[in-house]
VMD Tcl script that draws the C-alpha trace (Angstrom):
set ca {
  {14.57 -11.98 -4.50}
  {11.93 -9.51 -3.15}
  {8.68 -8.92 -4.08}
  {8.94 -5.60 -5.93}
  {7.69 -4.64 -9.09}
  {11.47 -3.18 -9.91}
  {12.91 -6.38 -8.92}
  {10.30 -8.63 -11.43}
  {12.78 -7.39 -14.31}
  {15.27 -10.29 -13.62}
  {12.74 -12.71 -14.59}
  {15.08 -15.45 -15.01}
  {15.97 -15.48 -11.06}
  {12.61 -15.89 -10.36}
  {11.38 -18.35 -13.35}
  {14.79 -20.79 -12.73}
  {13.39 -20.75 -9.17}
  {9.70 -22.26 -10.60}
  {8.07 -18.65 -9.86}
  {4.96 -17.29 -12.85}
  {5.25 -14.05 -13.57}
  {2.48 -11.50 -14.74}
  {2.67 -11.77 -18.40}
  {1.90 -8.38 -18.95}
  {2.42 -4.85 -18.65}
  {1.86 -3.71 -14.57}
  {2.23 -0.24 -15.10}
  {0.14 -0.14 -18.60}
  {-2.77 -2.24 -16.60}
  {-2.29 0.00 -13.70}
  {-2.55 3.43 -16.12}
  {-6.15 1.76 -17.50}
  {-6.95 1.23 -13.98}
  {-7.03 4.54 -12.75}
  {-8.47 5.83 -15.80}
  {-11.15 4.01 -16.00}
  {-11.88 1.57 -13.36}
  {-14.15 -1.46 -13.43}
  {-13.41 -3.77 -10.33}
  {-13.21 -2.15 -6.48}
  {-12.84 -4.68 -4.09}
  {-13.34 -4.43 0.05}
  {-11.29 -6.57 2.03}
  {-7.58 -7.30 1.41}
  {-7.02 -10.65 3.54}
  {-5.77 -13.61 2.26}
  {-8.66 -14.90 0.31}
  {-9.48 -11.83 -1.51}
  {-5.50 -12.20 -3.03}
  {-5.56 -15.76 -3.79}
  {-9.24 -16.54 -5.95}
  {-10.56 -12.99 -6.65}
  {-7.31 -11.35 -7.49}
  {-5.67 -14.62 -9.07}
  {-8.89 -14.88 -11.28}
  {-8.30 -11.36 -12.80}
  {-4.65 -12.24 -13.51}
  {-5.55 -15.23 -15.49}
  {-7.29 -12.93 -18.04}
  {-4.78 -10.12 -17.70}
  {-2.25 -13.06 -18.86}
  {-4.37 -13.79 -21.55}
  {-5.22 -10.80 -23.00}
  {-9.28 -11.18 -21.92}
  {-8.86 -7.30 -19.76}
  {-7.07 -4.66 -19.52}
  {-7.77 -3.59 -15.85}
  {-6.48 -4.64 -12.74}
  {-8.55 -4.32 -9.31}
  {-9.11 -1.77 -6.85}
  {-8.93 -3.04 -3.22}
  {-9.86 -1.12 0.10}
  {-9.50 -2.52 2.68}
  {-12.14 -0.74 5.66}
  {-11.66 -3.43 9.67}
  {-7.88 -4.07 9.60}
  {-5.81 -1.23 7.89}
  {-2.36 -2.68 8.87}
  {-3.29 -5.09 6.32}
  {-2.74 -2.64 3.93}
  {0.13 -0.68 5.72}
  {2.61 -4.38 6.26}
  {1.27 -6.90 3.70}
  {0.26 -4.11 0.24}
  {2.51 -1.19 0.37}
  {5.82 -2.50 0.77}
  {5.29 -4.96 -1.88}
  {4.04 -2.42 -4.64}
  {0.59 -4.30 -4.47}
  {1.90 -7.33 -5.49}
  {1.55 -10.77 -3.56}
  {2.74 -14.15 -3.57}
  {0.21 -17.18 -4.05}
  {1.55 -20.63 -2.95}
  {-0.81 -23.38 -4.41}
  {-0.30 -25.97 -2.09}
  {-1.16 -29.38 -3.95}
  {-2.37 -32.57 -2.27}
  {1.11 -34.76 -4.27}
  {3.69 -31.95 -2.62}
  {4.15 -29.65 -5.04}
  {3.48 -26.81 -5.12}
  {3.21 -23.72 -7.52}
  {3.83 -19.97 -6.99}
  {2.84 -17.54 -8.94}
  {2.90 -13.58 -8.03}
  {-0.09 -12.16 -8.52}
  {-0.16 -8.30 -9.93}
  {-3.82 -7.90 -10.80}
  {-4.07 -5.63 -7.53}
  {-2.94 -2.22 -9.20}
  {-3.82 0.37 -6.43}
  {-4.60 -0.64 -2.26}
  {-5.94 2.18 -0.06}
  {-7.34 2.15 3.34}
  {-11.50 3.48 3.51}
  {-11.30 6.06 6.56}
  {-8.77 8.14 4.65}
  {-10.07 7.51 0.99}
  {-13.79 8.76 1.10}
  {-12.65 11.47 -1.87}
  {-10.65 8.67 -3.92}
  {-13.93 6.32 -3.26}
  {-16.31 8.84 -4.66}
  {-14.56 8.99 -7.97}
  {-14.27 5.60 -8.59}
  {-17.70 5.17 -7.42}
  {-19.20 7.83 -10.12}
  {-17.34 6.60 -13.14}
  {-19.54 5.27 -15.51}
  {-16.79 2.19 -16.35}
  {-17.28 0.78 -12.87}
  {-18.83 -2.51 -13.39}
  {-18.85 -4.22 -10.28}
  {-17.83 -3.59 -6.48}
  {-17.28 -7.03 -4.83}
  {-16.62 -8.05 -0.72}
  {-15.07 -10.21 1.32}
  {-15.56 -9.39 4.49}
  {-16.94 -11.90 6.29}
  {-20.68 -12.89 7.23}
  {-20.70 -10.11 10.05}
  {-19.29 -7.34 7.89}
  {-23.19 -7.20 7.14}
  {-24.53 -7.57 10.51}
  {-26.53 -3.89 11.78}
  {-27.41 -5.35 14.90}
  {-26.32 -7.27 18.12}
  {-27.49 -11.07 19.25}
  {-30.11 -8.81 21.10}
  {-31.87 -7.06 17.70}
  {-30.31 -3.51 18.41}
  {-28.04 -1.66 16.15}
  {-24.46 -1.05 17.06}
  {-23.66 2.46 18.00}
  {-21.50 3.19 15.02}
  {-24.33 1.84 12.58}
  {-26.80 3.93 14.75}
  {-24.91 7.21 14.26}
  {-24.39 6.14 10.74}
  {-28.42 5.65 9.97}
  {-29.54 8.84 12.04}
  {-27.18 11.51 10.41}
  {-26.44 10.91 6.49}
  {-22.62 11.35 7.20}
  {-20.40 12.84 5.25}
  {-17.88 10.55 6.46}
  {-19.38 7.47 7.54}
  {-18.16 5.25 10.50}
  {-19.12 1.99 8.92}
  {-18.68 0.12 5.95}
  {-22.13 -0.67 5.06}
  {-22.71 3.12 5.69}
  {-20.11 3.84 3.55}
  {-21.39 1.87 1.02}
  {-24.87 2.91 0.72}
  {-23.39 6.55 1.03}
  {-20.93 5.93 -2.06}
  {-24.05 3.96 -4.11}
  {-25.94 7.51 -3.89}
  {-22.96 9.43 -4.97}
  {-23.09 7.16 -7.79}
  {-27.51 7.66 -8.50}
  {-26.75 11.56 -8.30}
  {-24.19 10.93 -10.98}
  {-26.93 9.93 -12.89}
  {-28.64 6.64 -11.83}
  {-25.56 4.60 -13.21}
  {-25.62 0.96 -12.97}
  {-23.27 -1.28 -10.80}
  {-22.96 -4.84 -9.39}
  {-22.73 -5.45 -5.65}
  {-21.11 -8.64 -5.07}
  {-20.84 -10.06 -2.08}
  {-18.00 -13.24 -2.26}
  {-18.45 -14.18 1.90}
  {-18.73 -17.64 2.94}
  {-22.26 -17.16 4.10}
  {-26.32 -18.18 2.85}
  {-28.37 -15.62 0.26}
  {-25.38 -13.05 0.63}
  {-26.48 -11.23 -1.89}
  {-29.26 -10.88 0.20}
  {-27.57 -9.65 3.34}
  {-25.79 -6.92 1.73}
  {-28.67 -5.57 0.02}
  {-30.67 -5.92 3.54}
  {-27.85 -3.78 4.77}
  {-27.72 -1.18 2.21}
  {-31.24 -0.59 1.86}
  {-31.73 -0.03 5.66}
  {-29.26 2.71 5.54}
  {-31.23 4.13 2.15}
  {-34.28 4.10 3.89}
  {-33.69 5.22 7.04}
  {-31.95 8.60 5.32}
  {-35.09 8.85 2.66}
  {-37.06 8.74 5.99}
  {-35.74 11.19 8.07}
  {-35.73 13.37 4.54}
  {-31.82 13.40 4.08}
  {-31.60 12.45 0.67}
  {-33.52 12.05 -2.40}
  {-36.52 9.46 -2.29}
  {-35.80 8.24 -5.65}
  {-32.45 6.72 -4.29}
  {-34.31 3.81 -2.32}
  {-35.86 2.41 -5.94}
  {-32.56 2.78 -7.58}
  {-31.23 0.92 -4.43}
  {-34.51 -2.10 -5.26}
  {-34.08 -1.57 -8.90}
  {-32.09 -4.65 -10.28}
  {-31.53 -2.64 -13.57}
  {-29.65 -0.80 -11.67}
  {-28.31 -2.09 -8.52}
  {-27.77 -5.70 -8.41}
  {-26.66 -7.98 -5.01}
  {-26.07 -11.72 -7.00}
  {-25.96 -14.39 -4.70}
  {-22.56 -16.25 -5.00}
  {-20.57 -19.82 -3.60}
  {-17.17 -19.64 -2.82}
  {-14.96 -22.12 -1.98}
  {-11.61 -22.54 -1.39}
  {-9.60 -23.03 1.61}
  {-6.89 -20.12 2.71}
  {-5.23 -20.25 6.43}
  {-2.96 -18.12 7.82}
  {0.36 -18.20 6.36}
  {2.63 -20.91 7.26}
  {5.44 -21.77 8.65}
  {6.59 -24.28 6.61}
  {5.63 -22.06 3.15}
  {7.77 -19.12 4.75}
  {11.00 -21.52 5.54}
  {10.80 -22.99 1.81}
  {10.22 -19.16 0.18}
  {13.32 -18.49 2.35}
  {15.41 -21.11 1.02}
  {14.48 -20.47 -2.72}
  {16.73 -16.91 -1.98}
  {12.53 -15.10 -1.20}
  {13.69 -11.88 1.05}
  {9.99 -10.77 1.85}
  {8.29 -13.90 4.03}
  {7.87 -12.37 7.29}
  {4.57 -13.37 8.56}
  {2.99 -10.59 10.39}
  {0.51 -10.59 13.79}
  {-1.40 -7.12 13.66}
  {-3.46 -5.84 16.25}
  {-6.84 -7.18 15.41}
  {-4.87 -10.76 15.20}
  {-5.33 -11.08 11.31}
  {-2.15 -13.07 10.01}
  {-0.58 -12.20 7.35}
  {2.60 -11.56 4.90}
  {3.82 -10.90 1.29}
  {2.44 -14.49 0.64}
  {-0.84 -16.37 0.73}
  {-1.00 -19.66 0.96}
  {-4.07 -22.42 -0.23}
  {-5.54 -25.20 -1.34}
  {-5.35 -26.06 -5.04}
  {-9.34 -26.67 -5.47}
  {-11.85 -23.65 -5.65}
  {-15.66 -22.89 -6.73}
  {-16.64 -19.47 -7.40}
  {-20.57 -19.59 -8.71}
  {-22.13 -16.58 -9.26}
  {-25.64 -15.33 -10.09}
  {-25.20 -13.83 -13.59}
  {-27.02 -9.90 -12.89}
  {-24.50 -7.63 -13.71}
  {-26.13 -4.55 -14.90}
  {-23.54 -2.37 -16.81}
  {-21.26 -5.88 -17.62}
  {-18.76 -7.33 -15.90}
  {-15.21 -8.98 -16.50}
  {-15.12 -12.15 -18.37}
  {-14.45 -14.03 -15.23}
  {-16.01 -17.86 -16.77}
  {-12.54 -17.64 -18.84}
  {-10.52 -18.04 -15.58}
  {-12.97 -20.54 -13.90}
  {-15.80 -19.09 -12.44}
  {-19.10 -20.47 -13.12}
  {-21.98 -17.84 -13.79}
  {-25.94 -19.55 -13.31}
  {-29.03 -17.95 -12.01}
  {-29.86 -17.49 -8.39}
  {-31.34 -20.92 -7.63}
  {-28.85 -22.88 -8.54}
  {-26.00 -20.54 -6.56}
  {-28.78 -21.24 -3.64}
  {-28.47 -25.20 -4.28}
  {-24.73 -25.11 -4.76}
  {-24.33 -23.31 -1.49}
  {-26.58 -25.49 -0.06}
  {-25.01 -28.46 -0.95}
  {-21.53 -27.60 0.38}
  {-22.67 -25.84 3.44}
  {-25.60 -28.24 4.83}
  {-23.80 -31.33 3.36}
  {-20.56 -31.70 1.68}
  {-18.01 -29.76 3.69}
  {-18.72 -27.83 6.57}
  {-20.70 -29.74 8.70}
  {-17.83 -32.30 7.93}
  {-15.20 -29.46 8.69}
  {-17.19 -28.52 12.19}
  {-17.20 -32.21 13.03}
  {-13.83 -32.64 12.45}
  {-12.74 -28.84 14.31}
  {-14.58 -30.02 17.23}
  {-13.46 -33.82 18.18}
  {-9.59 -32.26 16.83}
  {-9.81 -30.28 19.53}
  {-11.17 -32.68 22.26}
  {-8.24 -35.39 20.67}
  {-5.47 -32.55 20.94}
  {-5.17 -32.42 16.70}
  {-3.62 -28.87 15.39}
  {-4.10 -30.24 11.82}
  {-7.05 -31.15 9.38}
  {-4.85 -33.25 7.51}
  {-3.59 -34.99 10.51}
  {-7.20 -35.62 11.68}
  {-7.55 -37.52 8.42}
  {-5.26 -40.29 9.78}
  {-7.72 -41.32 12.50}
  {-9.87 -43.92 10.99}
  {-12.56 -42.60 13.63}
  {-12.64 -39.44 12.47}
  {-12.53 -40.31 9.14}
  {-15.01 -42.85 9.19}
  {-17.24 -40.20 11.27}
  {-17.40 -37.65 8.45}
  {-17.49 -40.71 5.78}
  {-20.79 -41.90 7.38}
  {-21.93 -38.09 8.68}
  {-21.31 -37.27 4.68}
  {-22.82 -40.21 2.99}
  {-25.06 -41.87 5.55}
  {-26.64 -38.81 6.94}
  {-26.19 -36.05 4.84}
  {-26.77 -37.42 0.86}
  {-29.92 -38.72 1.87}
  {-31.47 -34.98 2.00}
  {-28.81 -33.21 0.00}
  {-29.86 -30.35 -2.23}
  {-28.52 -31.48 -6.04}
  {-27.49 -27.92 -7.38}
  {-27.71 -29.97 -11.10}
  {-23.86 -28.25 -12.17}
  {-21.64 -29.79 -9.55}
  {-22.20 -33.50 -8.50}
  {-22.87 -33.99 -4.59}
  {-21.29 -37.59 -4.54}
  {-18.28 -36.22 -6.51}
  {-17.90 -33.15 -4.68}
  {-18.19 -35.03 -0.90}
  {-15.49 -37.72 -2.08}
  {-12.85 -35.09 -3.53}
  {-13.61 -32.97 0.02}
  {-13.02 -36.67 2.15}
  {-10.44 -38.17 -0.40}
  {-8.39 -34.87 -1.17}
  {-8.65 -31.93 -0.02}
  {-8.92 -33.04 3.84}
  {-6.22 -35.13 3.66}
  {-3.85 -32.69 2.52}
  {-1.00 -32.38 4.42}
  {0.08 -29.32 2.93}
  {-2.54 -27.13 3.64}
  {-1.83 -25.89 7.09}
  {-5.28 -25.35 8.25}
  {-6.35 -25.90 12.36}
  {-9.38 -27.58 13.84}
  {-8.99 -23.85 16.03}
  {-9.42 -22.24 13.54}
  {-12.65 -23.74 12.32}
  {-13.89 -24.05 15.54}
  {-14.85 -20.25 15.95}
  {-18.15 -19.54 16.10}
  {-19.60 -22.90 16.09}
  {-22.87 -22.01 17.52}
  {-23.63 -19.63 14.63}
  {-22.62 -22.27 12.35}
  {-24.69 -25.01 13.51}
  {-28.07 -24.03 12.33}
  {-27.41 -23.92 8.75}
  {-24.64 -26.90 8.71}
  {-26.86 -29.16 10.55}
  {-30.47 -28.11 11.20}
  {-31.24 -27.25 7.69}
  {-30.27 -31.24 7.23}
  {-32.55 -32.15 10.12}
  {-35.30 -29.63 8.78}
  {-35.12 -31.79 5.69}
  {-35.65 -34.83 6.87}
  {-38.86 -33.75 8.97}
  {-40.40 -32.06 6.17}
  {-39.54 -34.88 3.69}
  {-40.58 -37.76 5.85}
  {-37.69 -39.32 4.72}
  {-36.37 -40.67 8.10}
  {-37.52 -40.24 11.76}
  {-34.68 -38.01 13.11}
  {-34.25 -39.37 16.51}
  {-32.52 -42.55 14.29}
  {-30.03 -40.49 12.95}
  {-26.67 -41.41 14.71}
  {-23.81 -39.08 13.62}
  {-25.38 -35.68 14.29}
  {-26.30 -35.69 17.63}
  {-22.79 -37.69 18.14}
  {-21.82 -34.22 17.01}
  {-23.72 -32.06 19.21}
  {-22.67 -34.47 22.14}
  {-19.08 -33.65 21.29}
  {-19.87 -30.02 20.79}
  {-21.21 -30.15 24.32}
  {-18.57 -31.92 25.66}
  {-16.02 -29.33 23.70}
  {-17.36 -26.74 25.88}
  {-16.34 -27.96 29.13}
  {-12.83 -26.83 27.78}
  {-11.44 -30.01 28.60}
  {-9.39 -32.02 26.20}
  {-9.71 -36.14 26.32}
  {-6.82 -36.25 28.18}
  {-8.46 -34.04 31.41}
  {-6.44 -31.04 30.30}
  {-8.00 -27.80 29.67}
  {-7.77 -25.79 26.56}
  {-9.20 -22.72 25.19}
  {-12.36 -23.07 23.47}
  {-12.32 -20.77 20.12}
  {-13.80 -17.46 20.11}
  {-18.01 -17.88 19.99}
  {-20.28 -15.41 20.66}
  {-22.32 -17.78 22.49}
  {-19.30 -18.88 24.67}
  {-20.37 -17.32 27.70}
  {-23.61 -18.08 27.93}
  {-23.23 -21.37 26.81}
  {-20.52 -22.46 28.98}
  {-22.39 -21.32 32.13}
  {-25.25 -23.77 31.73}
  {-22.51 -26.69 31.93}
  {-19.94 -24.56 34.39}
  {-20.83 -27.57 37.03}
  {-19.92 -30.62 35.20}
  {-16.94 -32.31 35.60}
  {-15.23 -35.24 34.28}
  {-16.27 -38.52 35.58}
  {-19.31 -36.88 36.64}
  {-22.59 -39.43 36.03}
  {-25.11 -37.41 35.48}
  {-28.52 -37.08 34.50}
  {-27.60 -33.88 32.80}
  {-30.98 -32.84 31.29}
  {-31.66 -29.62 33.93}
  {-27.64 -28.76 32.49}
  {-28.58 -29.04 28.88}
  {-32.02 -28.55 28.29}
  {-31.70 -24.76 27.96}
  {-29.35 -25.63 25.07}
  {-30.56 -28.35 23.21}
  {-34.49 -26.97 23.48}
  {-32.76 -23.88 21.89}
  {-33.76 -23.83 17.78}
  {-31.65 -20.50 17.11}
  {-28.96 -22.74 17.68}
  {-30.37 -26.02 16.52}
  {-32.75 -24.35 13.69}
  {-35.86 -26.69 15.79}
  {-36.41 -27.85 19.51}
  {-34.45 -31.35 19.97}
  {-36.27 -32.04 22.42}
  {-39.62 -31.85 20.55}
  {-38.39 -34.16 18.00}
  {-36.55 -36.94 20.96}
  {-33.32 -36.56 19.50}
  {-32.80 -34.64 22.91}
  {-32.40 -37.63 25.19}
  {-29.78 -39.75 22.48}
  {-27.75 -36.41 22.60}
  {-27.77 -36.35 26.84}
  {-27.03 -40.04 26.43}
  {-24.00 -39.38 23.98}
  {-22.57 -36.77 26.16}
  {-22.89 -38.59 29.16}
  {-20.61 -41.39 27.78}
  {-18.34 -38.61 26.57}
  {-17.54 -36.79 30.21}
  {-17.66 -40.47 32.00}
  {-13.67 -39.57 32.44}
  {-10.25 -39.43 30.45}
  {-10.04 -41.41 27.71}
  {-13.78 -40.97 26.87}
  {-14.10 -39.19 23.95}
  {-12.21 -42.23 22.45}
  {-14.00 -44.86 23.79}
  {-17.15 -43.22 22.89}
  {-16.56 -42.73 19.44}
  {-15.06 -46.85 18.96}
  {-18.52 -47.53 20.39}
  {-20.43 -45.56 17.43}
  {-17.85 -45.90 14.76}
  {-15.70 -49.47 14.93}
}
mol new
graphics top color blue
foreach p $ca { graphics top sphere $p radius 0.5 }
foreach p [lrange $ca 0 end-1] q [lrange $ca 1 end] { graphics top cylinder $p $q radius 0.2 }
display resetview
C-alpha cells in the first residue's frame, strides 16, 4: 500500500484495511483547480492537512465544490520536497479517538504543492484570477511579526519595505506584493484568512500587509490607490478566526500500526528547521474552526463540513474563551509542572490527581468566574470535554515540551487577560486567587532547568530564555531564600504578566510559592499536596 494516486485504484486493499477514500474524481478536481482556482493556502505542516484540507474534502465528497486547494508552502520547503511530492499531494489523516479507534482517511483535496521562492510567476497568476476567493495561512503567530522583542524590523523585512521587490524575501512581502498584482488586475476582491492559533489575527496580518503597502506608496513605488484597496473591506478582507484542534508531530505508535496494516510510506521525517513530519498526520478527533463571515467575492461552503461562520465579536469571545480560560492556560499549566514531574505525555499527566485537580480548580475555580461567554459554544461544556476528553487521551501523542515553548509570550494573554478581568470587574481581590500564581511559581521554578528529582533538563525554546534565566542563574535547590531582589525584575514585568504583580500583592504569594517549590528534591510534590489535597 503506498500513498499514490496510481495506487488508490485498488480500492478494496485499502477499504478492507478501514482506509476512506476521496469519493471523487482527483484529476477532474485537479483540472478545475488550475483553471480556475479559488483556495491558495500558505503553510503545508501538519495542521494545514488535517482541518483545512480535510474540510475541503468533505464537500469534494459530497458534491458541495469542485476545486481542490492550492498550498505553498514559504519557512520550511523540505516540507514540500519529503512529505507533498512523493505522495502526489496526497496525505494520510489518522483521527485518533479518545475509545482507541481510530479512523484514516486520505485526504486529496490538496491538488497542486509548490514552494514560494521559486513560484513568484505561478503565484501571480493565481493571484490575478478573478475566481480566487480566498487565500488562507497557517503559519504561526510570528509568521506576522515585522519586528524584533526590541521594536526594529528584521533585515529581510527591512530590504523588503525599502525596495518594492520584484522578488520579495519575506512572506508578508510577498503577500502584499502579490495583493497589488491582484488591484492592477483590476481592484479584484479576495479574502485574507489568517487560521493561526493567535488573538485578532485577522488583525495581525492586515497590520503586516498594510505596513508593506504603505511604506512602498510612501517612498512613491507603487500606486497610492493600492493602500485603500488594501483598507477597503469590499475588497480586501482579514476575518478574524478560532481554531482548534490538536496536531503533534507524527507518532511513533501511528507509524508502527500504518506499517502493520501493509502502509509502505510512514517514514517520519526530521528536516533541517526541526519540523516533523511524514506521509501522515496525526490528531485529535475534536476541532473548532469559527470564522468571521467577510468574504468579499464568496467563499467555499465550508459550514457544510463543520465550520462555524459569525461576525467578528463573537470569533473575539470564542477565542477568548479557549485561550484566557478553557484550554491553554490549562495546557501551559499542565506543560510546565510535566516537565518539573518528568511527564513526556498530556494524557499521562491526566493520571495525577494533582495535576488534574490543578487545572479542574485553575478551570472552574479561577477561570469561569471571568470567562468571556462567546453565546455559540458553552464555556462549562467546552472546559469539561477539554478536562474529561480530550486531555485524557492517550492516543494523542502530544508533549508537555512541546507546549512548553514560548511560555513567556503565552502568559499574558492565557493568564493576565484573566487577572485584568478580575481587577476591572471587581469581582475578586486578585492576591486571593490561589492557582495562578501556583502557576507562575512553577513557571519560575521550571526555569532553573531542574526537574523535581534535582536533575537538569532542557527548558523549551523561549525567546525570553536568556534573559529570564539569568535573573535566577544563582538559585539552587534547597536554597532558603528571600528571593525578591532574584524575581522582582520578573514578576514587576507586565509584558510578561499583562500588569505589575507586585502592584496588585500577588507578588509576595508567588515568592512564597516558589520558595516552597526550590526548598529541595521532592518539592514540587510536596508543594502542590499542600495547595491541592
Amino acid at each position: 500500500m503506498k500513498l499514490r494516486i496510481s495506487d488508490l485504484k485498488n480500492k478494496h486493499i485499502w477499504q478492507n484495511k478501514g482506509y476512506e477514500l476521496p469519493d471523487f474524481d482527483i484529476e477532474k478536481v485537479k483540472e478545475n483547480t488550475l483553471k480556475a482556482p479559488i483556495w491558495l493556502h500558505f503553510g503545508a505542516g501538519n495542521i494545514f492537512r488535517a482541518f483545512p484540507a480535510a474540510l475541503q474534502q468533505t464537500l469534494l465528497n459530497e458534491g458541495l465544490s469542485d476545486k481542490g486547494i492550492i498550498v505553498c508552502e514559504s519557512y520550511d520547503e523540505e516540507i514540500i520536497e519529503k512529505a507533498y511530492v512523493p505522495f502526489d499531494n496526497l496525505s494520510l489523516l489518522v483521527t485518533l479517538k479518545a475509545d482507541g479507534t481510530v479512523d484514516k482517511k486520505i485526504i486529496a483535496s490538496i491538488i497542486h504543492a509548490m514552494v514560494a521562492e521559486d513560484s513568484m510567476e505561478e503565484l501571480e497568476k493565481i493571484f490575478i484570477s478573478p475566481t480566487l476567493q480566498m487565500v488562507s495561512f497557517t503559519i504561526t503567530e510570528k509568521g506576522y511579526s515585522l519586528t524584533d522583542s526590541k521594536g526594529n524590523y528584521y533585515q529581510d523585512i527591512l530590504e523588503d519595505l525599502n525596495i518594492f521587490p520584484q522578488n520579495p524575501k519575506t512572506l508578508m512581502g510577498t503577500v502584499t506584493y502579490l495583493c497589488y498584482k491582484r488591484y492592477l488586475a483590476g481592484k479584484l476582491p479576495i479574502a485574507l484568512v489568517s487560521m493561526d492559533n493567535c488573538s485578532h489575527n485577522g488583525s495581525k496580518l492586515y497590520s503586516a500587509v498594510k505596513t508593506f503597502a504603505d511604506n512602498w506608496v510612501k517612498k512613491g513605488q507603487i500606486d497610492k490607490g493600492f493602500s485603500d484597496y488594501i483598507s477597503n473591506s469590499k475588497f480586501v478582507s482579514f476575518p478574524w478566526t478560532m481554531i482548534d484542534k490538536i496536531t503533534p508531530r507524527p507518532s511513533k505508535q501511528v507509524k508502527a500500526m500504518l506499517e502493520a496494516d501493509g502502509f509502505e510510506d510512514a517514514e517520519i521525517i526530521a528536516t533541517a528547521k526541526h519540523t516533523y513530519i511524514s506521509s501522515f498526520v496525526n490528531a485529535e478527533q475534536t476541532q473548532y474552526l469559527v470564522i468571521e463571515e467577510a468574504f468579499p467575492n464568496s467563499r467555499p461552503p465550508l459550514e457544510k463540513a463543520g465550520a462555524i461562520f459569525t461576525d467578528r465579536q463573537t470569533v473575539d469571545k470564542v477565542e477568548k474563551m479557549k485561550v484566557c480560560t478553557c484550554l491553554n492556560p490549562l495546557h501551559t499549566i499542565l506543560a510546565i509542572y510535566g516537565c518539573l514531574l518528568g511527564y513526556n505525555s498530556i494524557a499521562e499527566e491526566m493520571k495525577d490527581k494533582h495535576l488534574k485537580t490543578f487545572i479542574e480548580k485553575a478551570g472552574y475555580e479561577e477561570g469561569l468566574p471571568v470567562v468571556v461567554n462567546p453565546g455559540i459554544i458553552k464555556p462549562e461544556e467546552f472546559l469539561r470535554e477539554v478536562i474529561e476528553e480530550r486531555f485524557p487521551n492517550p492516543f494523542v501523542p502530544d508533549t508537555p515540551q512541546r507546549i512548553a515553548c514560548d511560555t513567556s509570550q503565552k502568559i499574558p494573554v492565557r493568564f493576565g487577560e484573566t487577572l485584568k478581568a478580575y481587577i476591572s470587574t471587581g469581582k475578586r481581590d486578585i492576591s486571593t486567587l490561589t492557582y495562578i500564581p501556583l502557576f507562575f511559581a512553577g513557571w519560575l521554578r521550571y526555569l532553573m532547568g531542574i526537574d523535581d528529582e534535582g536533575k537538569p533538563f532542557a527548558p523549551s525554546p523561549d525567546p525570553m530564555l536568556e534573559v529570564l534565566q539569568g535573573y535566577i542563574k544563582d538559585i539552587s535547590l534547597g536554597d532558603k531564600g528571600p528571593f525578591t531582589d532574584s524575581l522582582k525584575p520578573i514578576l514587576s514585568n507586565s509584558s510578561i504578566f499583562g500588569i505589575n504583580l507586585y502592584e496588585y500583592n500577588l507578588a509576595s504569594k508567588i515568592e512564597n510559592m516558589f520558595t516552597e517549590l526550590v526548598a529541595g528534591k521532592g518539592a514540587v510534590r510536596k508543594t502542590l499536596e499542600k495547595y491541592l489535597d
